[in-house]
N, C-alpha and C positions, 0 to 999 in steps of 0.2 A: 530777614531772619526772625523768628522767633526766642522765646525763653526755653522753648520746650526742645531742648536736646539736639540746634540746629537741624530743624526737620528738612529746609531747606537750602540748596546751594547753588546760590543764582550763578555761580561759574561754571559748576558743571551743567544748570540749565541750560545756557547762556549757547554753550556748548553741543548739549543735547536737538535746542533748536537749529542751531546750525548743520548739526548732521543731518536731521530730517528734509531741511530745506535743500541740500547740496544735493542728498542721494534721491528724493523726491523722482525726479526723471529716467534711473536708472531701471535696467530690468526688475523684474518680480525678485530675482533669484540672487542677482548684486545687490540692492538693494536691502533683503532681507539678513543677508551675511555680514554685509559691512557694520549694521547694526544691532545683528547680533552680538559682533566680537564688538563693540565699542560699549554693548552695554556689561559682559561679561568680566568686564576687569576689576569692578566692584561693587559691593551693595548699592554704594552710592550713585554709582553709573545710571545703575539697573534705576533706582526710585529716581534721578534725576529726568529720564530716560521716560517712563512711567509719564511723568507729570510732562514736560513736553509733549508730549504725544496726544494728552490730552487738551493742552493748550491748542497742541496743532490741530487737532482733528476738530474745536470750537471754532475755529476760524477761517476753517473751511468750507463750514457749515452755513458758510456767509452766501449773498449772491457771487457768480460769480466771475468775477471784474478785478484789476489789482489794485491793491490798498498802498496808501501813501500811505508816510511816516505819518501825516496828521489824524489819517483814518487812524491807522492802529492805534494810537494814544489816547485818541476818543472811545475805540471800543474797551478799554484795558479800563478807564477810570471809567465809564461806565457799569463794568464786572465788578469793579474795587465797590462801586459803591453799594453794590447790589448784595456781596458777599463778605464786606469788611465787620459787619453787626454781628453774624451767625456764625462765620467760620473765619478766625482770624487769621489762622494757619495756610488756610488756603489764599485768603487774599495778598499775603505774602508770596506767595507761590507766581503768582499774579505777575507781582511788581516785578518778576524775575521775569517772567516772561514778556514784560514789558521791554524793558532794558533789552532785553536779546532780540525781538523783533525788532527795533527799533534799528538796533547793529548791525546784525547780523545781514541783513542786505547790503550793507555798505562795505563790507569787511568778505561777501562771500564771492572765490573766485570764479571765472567761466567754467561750468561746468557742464560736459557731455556724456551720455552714454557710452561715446567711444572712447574718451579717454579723462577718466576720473581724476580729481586731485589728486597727487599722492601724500599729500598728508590725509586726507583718510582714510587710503590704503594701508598706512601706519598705522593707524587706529587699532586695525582689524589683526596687526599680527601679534598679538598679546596672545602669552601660550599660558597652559595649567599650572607650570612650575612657578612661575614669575605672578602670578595672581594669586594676592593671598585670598581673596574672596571664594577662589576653587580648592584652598590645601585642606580643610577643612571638612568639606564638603563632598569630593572624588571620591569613586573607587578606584581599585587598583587592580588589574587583571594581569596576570604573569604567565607565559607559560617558559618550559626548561625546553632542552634539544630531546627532539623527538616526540614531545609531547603538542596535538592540536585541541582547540573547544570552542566551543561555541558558547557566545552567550546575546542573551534574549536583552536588548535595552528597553526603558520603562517607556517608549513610548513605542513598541513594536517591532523595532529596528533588529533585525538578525546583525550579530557582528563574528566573522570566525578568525580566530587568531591563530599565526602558523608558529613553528615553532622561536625559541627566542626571542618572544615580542613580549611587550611590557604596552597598557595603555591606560591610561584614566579616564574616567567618567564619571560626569558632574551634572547635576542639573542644575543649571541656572533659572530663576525664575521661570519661563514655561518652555522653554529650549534644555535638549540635550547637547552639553558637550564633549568629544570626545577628544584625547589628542594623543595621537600615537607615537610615543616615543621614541620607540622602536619596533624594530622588524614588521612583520606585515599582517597586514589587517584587511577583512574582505566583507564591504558592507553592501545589507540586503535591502532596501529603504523603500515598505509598501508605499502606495497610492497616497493614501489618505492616514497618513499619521498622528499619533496623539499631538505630539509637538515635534515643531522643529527640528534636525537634527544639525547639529555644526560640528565639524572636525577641521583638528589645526594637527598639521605637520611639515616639520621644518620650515619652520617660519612664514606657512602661508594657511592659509584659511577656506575649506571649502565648502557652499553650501550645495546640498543635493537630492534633492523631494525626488520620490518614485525612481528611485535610482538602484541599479549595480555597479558597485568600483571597487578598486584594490588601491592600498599606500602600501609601499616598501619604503624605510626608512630605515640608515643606516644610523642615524641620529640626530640630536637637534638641530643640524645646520643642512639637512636634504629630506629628499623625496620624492617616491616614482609613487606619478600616477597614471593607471590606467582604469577605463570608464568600457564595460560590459552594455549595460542599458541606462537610457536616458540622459540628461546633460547634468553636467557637474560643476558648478563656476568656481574659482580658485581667486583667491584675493592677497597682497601682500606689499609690504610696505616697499618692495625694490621694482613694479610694475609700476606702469604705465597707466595700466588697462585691465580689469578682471579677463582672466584668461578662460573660456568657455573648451569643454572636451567632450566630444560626440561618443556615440559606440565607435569600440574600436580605436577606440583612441589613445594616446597615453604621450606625458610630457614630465621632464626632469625638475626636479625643482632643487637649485644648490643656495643657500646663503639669503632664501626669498626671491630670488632672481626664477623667474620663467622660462625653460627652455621652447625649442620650436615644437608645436604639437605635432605629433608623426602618428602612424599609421601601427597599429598594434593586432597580434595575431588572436584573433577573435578565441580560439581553442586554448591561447596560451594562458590567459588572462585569469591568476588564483590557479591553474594549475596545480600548486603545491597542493592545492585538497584532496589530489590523490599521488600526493609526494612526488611531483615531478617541477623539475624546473624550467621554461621555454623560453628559448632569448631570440628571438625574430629581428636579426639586424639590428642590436642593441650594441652600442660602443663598449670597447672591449676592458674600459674602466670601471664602465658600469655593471660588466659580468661580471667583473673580480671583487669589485666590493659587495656584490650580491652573493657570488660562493662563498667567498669570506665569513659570512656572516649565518652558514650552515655547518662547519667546518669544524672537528673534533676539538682541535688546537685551536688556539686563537693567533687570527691571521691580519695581519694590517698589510695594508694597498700603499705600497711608497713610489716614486716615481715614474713614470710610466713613458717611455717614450713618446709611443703610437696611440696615444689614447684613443682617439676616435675612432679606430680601426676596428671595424664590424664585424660583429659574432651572429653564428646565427646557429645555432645546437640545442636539444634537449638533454636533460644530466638528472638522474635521481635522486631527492633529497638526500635520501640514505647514503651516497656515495658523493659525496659532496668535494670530500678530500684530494680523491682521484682527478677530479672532472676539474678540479682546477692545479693539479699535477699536467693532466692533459695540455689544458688552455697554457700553461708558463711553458713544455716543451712545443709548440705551435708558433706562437709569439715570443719566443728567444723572450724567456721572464728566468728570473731565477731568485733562489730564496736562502734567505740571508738569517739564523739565528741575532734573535737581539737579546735573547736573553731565553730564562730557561722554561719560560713556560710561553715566548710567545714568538711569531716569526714574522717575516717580513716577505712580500713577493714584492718585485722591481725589473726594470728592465734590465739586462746585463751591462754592469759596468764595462765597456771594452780598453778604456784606459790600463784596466790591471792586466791584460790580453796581451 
């Protein structure tokens, strides 16, 4: 450490090198996410993060053969002595990355491509509410029922939001984040973008270069995703394994937890952009909480017998109220006042029968 305002924090370095070295082997695209969200959670990440990287990419620059503990000790107090007279801050910075190389092989678990730590997967599911490094910093984009827009993010990215969605964006150091709180969000992500873009919903994390996808989110603890063009990887602290989604694709995400990738109707996919809804063999809990959440009244989803029982129907936003009138006489649902401004749909009780 230094006198000058703890410039550096050899625990979060310590830390920084270890993500690098762990995600090292993973795709382009996991890879670039996990450490995205790990640097996103504070300034401090970010500049810990920052200085790593920089250690890491000097020591790469080496032949290339693997270093023992005694090699790396010898290059680190060889740097120290070269940079201790000019820059003292840095050669602090140094010693931190001493210490962490030294560890951080001893201490880092097997790790594969196919199936990541999950404590890094942890890492990565830090969202915009819970990060004070983002409350500061976001915008806020809202729209009311009825109302759709479009907005242009600063690194090129088209974002169109349907109605009753709420979403923030931040830039973080040279990554945009976005995280959608709610309801649905339909991104356009050219080729060659300024920066990064990263979106976190319901507790998972996606990165997506040269992409089209859609989130539906009913709120912080879910999240339908479906993928138009290019690949999308999804990362979260309850996998296993970053979850990758082709065209056509599309998978549930409740609590961070991955559901199975299925098969998605390519016409249906953002539909709402011309106020239509399309559910292609979608479980019939996941229809209800998706009309639910277009619906004049406010409607909540309480037990459900059959949940998994497949819908497969087109409904107009605009009529939203109907089409899940429909769905409860179809599915023996029926709807229960809880009170005076809001309702309940459920399976029928047949106990009161």
């Amino acid at each position: 450490m230094t006198n000058q305002g703890r410039e550096f924090d050899c625990d979060l370095i310590e830390e920084a090198l270890s993500l690098l070295a762990e995600t090292e082997e993973q795709p382009e695209e996991a890879r670039n996410a996990l450490r995205a969200a790990w640097r996103a959670q504070s300034h401090g990440h970010a500049k810990a993060l920052a200085q790593a990287q920089a250690e890491w990419d000097l020591f790469a620059s080496l032949p290339n053969r693997p270093l023992s503990a005694l090699d790396r000790v010898q290059l680190a107090a060889e740097t120290l002595t070269a940079s201790a007279t000019d820059h003292p801050a840095k050669a602090a910075g140094f010693v931190c990355a001493l210490v962490a190389l030294i560890v951080a092989p001893m201490l880092m678990p097997n790790f594969s491509t196919s199936s990541p730590d999950a404590s890094i997967l942890a890492e990565s599911a830090v969202r915009h509410p819970h990060a004070p490094s983002h409350n500061s910093i976001a915008t806020r984009y809202k729209t009311e029922r009825g109302e759709q827009r479009e907005v242009i993010l600063p690194n090129g990215v088209s974002l169109w939001l349907n109605w009753n969605s709420d979403v923030l964006v931040a830039e973080v150091e040279q990554e945009i984040h976005v995280d959608v709180l709610l309801g649905d969000a339909f991104f356009t992500v050219p080729k060659n973008t300024k920066q990064p873009l990263i979106v976190h919903a319901g507790e998972a994390v996606a990165y997506a270069p040269d992409t089209e996808f859609t989130i539906h989110s009913h709120g912080p603890q879910d999240a339908f995703f479906q993928v138009k063009q290019g690949i999308v990887t999804i990362a979260s602290a309850e996998m296993q394994a970053a979850q990758k989604l082709g065209p056509s694709q599309q998978s549930y995400f409740l609590n961070g937890a991955g559901g199975d990738v299925r098969e998605a109707n390519f016409e249906g996919i953002a539909a709402w952009r011309e106020g239509k809804l399309v559910f292609d063999n979608r479980p019939l809990v996941e229809v209800l909480y998706e009309l639910a959440h277009y619906t004049e009244q406010k409607i909540n989803v309480g037990p459900i017998a059959e949940v998994s029982e497949k819908v497969s129907a087109t409904f107009l936003l605009n009529e939203a109220d109907e089409a899940l009138t429909r769905i409860a006489d179809a599915y023996d649902l029926e709807f229960i006042n809880t009170s005076a401004s809001e309702t309940t749909v459920r399976s029928v009780d047949r106990r009161r029968l």
